[in-house]
N, C-alpha and C positions, 0 to 999 in steps of 0.2 A: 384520784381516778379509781375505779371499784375493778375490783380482780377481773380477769377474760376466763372462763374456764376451758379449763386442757382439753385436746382431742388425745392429745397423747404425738403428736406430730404438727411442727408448724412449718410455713414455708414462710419467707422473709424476700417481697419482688419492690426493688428500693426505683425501679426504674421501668414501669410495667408501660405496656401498650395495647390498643386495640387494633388485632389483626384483620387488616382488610385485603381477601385473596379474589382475584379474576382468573379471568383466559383472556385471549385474542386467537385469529387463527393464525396470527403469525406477528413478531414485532415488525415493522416496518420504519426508518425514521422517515421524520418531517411528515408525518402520515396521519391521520384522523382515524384511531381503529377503534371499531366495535367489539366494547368486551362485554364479557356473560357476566348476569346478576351479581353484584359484589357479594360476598361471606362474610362476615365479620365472626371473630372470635375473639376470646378474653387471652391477649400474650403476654409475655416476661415468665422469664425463667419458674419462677418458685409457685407462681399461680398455674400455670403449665403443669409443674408436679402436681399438686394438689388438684388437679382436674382428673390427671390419671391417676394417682391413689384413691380417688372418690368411685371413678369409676370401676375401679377394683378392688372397693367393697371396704378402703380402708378413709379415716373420717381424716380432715386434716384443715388445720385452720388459715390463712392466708391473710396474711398482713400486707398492705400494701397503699401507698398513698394516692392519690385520684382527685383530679380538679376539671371544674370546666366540663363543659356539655358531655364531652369524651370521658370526662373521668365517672359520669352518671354513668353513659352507655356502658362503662367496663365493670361497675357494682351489676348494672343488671344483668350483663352477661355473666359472671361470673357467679351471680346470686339463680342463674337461671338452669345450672347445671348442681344446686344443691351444693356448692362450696361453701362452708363458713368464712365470710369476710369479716377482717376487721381494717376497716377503710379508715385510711389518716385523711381526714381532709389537707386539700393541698391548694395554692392560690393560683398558680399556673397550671394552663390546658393541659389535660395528660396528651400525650404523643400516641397516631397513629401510623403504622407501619403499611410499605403494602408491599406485595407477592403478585407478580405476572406470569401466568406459564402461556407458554409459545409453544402452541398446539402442534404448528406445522416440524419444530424442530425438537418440542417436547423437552424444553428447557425451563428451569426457571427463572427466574429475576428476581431480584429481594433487596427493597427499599427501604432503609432503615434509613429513620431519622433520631436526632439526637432529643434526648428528654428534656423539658422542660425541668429549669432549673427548679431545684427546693431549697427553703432558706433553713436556717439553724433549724429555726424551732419545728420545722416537717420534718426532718431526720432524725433529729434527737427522739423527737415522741412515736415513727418506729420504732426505735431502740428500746424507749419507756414503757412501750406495748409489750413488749416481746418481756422484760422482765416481768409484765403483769401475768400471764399467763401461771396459772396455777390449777393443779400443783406442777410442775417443771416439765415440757414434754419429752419424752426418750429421745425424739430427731429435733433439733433444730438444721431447716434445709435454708440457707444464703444464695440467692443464683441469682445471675445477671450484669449486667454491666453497671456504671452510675452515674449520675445526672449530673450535673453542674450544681454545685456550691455543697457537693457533698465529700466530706473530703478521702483522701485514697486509702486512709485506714478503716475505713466501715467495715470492711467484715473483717478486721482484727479488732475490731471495738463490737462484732455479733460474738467471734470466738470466745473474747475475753468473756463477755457477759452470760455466756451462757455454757462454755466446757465443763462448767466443776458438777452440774447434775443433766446433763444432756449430752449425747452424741453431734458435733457439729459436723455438717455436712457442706461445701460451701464450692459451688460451679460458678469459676467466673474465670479473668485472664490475666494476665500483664502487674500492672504494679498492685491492683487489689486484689491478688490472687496472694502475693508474695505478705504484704500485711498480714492476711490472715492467718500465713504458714508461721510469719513469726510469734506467731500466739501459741498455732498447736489446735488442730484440728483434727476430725476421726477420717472422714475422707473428702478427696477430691475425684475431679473426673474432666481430667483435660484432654483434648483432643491430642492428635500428635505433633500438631504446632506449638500449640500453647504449652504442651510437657515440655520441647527441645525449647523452646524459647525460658520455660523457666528451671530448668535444668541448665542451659548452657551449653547443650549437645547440638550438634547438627544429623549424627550419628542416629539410623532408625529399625536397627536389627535389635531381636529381642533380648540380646547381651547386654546389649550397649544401655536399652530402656531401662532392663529392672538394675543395672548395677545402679544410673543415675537415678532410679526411683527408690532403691535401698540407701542411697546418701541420705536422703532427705527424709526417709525413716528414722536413722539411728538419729538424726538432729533432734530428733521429739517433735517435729513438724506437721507430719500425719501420720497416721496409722495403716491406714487402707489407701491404695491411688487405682483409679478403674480407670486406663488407660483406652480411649474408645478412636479405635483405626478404621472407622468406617465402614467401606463396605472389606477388609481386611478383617474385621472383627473388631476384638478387644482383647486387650492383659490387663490382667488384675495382680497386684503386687502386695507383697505386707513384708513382715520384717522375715517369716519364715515360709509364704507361701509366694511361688509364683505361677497364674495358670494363664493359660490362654483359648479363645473360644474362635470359632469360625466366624466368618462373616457369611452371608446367606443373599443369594442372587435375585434383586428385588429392582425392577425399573421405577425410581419414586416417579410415585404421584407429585408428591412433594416433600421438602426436605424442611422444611417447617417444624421447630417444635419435636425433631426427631431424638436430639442430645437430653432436652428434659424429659420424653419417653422412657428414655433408656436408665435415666438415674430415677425417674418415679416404679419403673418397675424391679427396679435393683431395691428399693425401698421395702417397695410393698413385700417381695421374697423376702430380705430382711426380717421383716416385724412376722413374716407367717414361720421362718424356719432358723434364720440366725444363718445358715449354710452360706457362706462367704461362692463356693461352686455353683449351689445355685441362683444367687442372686447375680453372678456373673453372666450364666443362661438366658437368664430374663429378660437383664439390662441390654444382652444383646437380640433378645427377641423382640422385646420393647420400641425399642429405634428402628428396625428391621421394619416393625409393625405400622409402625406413622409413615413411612414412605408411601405404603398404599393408600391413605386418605388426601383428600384435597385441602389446601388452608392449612391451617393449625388447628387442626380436627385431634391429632395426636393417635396414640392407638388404641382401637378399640382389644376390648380381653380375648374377645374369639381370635383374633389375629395372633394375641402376641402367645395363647398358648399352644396353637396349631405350630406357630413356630420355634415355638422353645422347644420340641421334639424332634428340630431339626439342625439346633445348636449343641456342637461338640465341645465339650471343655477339658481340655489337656492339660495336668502339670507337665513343669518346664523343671530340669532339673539343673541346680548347677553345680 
């Protein structure tokens, strides 16, 4: 198979979906309700990133596999916003997701269904993609959950294949979260269940987080952990910094698409400054940012820099 060439940043969505968001003016059971025009957009984790790195200016390529009617619709969505795909064809329907917000109560709802299984040979030859990439890109991003018949070391088989010339970056939860730490990765960005759940804490004072997030540093596990508290903010940890940023008072629209917001624009600061302070600004301006859109619109740059000037970022000493 002939080289893919580098953006210089890939994202890797092993378990992508097409997001289909409504209204109603209220849920009702047993009820017949009338919703507004469906929305569709291009979901999963790492395609998400690379929608928001594109749309802030920075190019980034998106691996990801797509079967079945759905799996066209999400090449064309995804080819319609200028993302460079590299589509694995896949023999099972890709999966759609759907999102209700309840007008009357201004709530959301969020229907995930489980991916359509992939066999060996659709996993592996993500895998094979991501080595073709040349020359090596600085981020390799891993995000999302995984499908059936893939098994639970995948992103400790993206880490492995990709740490020794690229920054591994890898958002996801539970037993493939913990795989890819035993590789060794550059960061992660777990919410604060998924941290206390893979930490072992129950404990959620900022003591308690970065000693348990300094554990898992000195292991060689990861380098960076952007610890995202919602509307609390976030802490960002490393082996000698610990800071932490505000959270900012924002009724979402929707909450869609908010977490890969916040690590796409943690990215994008990244690759413009290196500043670990400001990419923590961002990430929280980023997320902050997609709540104001409907769907998995994600955020747009006028948002997320109007609000980066409204995120404080405090070191935490200990």
């Amino acid at each position: 198979m002939a080289e893919i060439p580098s953006t210089g940043i890939v994202t890797l969505t092993i378990n992508p979906a097409v997001d289909v968001s409504t209204s109603v003016k209220k849920m009702v059971p047993f009820t017949k309700m009338r919703c507004a025009q469906a929305q569709r957009d291009p979901g999963g984790g790492g395609i998400n990133v690379a929608r928001v790195l594109k749309r802030l200016g920075i190019e980034a390529s998106a691996i990801y596999p797509a079967g079945g009617a759905t799996g066209k619709l999400l090449g064309t969505l995804v080819e319609r916003e200028s993302v460079r795909s590299v589509l694995i064809p896949a023999e099972n329907e890709t999966r759609e997701d759907l999102t209700i917000f309840d007008e009357a109560t201004r709530e959301q709802y969020r229907l995930v269904f489980p991916g359509a299984p992939l066999n060996d040979l659709e996993w592996k030859e993500c895998l094979a993609s991501l080595a073709r990439i040349k020359p090596p890109p600085a981020f390799v991003i891993a995000s999302g959950s995984l499908p059936a018949g893939v098994p639970d070391d995948f992103y400790g088989r993206v880490a492995q294949a990709s740490k020794a010339n690229s920054k591994v970056i890898v958002d996801t939860s539970g037993p493939f979260l913990k795989a890819a730490l035993q590789q060794g990765v550059y960061l992660i960005k777990p919410n604060l269940h998924e941290f206390q759940d893979l930490a072992g804490i129950a404990a959620s004072d900022d003591a308690a987080l970065i000693e348990a997030a300094r554990r898992l540093i000195a292991r060689g596990q990861v380098e960076v952990i952007a610890l995202s508290l919602g509307p609390d903010g976030a802490l960002l940890i490393t082996r000698d910094l610990a800071m932490r940023a505000n959270g900012l008072p924002i009724e979402p629209v929707s909450v869609s698409g908010a977490g890969d917001s916040f690590l796409g624009a943690m990215v994008w600061s990244l690759v413009n400054d290196g500043s670990l302070e400001n990419a923590l600004r961002f990430g929280v301006a980023g997320g902050s940012a997609a709540l104001l859109s409907p769907g998995t619109e994600l955020c747009q740059p006028e948002d997320m820099h109007r609000l980066a000037a409204e995120v404080t970022v405090r070191p935490i000493t200990s």
